[in-house]
N, C-alpha and C positions, 0 to 999 in steps of 0.2 A: 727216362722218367716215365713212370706210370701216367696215364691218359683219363681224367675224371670220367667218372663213368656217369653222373648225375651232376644236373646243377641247382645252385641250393637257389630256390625263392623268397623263403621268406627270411627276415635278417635276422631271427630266432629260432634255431633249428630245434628241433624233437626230439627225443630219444625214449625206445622201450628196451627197458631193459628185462629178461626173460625172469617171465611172475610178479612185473609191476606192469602200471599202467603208464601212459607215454606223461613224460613231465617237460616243461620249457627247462631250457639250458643256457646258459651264457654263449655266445661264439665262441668263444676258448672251446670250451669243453665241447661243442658239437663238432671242430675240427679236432677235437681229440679222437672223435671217435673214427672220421673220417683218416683222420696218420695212424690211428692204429692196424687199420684196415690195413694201410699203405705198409704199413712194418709188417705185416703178415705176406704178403705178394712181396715184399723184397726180402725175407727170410725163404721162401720157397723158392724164389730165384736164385740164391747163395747155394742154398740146398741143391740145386738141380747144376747150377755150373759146377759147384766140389765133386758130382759125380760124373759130369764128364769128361772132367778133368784127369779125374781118379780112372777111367774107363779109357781115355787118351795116352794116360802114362803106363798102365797096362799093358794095353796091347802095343805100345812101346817096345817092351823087355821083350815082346816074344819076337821082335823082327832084330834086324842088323843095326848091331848098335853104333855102325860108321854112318851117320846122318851126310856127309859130306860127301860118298860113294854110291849110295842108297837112294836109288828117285824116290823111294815112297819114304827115306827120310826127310826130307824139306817142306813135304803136306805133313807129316808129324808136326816136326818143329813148329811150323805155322801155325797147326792146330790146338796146339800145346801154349803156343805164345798169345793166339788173340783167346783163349778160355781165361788165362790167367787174364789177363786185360778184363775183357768184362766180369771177370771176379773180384777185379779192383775195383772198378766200377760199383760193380751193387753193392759192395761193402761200404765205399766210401758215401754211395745213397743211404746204406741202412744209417749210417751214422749221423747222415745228414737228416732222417726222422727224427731218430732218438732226441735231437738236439732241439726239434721242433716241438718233441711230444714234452721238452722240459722246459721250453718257453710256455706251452698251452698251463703245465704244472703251475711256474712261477707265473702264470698270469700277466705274460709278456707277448703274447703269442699276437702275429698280427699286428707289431708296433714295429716300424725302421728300427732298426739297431744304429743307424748314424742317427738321424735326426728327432727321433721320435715319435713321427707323424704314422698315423694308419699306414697300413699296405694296403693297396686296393684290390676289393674285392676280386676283379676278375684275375690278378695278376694269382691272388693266394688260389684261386681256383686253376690257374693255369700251373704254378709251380706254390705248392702245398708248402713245402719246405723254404721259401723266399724268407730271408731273413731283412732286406732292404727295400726300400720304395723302386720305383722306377725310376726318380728323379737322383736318386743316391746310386743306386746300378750303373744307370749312365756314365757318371763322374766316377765312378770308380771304375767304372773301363775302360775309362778316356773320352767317352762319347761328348760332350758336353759340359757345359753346368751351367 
């Protein structure tokens, strides 16, 4: 997960948008702008593991294709398996935005999905995409209830 680079003070965030002047915005919408950001750094990420993936499988074909006789096949293979891993990975984050950026849409953004109650601030600041409280996380991890 991406690491906030800023943290919000006031509980009604800002926005300029390029050729107006800055207007108040609901929280929704000021963490819309903040996950959209977030969906641009995991779109470039996706982008930057497809090519070294692609640049992995490559130089792949030009070596000996017996992985199993080949010492410099098993640093392939390895190389080739944890790319795909954190390809999964940021795909499975990008999605985890999108889903965020359509609670902020539907005007849900920032509410438990179990019980209803806020998310709190510093948790949405710590993971953007939180769909539950901390009090509902726990219980659904087993930690407690």
């Amino acid at each position: 997960m991406i690491a906030p680079t800023r943290r919000r003070s006031a509980p009604v965030p800002t926005t300029t948008l390029p050729g107006s002047r800055p207007t108040s915005v609901g929280p929704s919408a000021g963490w819309g702008v903040r996950l959209a950001e977030e969906r641009l750094l995991a779109q470039q990420r996706l982008r930057d593991l497809t090519r070294d993936l692609d640049s992995v499988v490559s130089a792949s074909r030009d070596t000996n294709a017996d992985d199993e006789h080949d010492p410099e096949g098993a640093t392939i293979a390895f190389e080739r398996s944890q790319i795909a891993a954190l390809t999964r990975q940021a795909t499975q984050h990008l999605e985890e935005v999108d889903a965020a950026l359509a609670r902020v849409r539907a005007a849900t953004y920032g509410l438990c999905e179990t019980c209803g109650r806020a998310i709190a601030q510093d948790r949405l600041e710590a993971r953007p995409t939180a769909r539950t409280c901390i009090a509902c996380a726990r219980v659904t991890r087993g930690q407690g209830g």
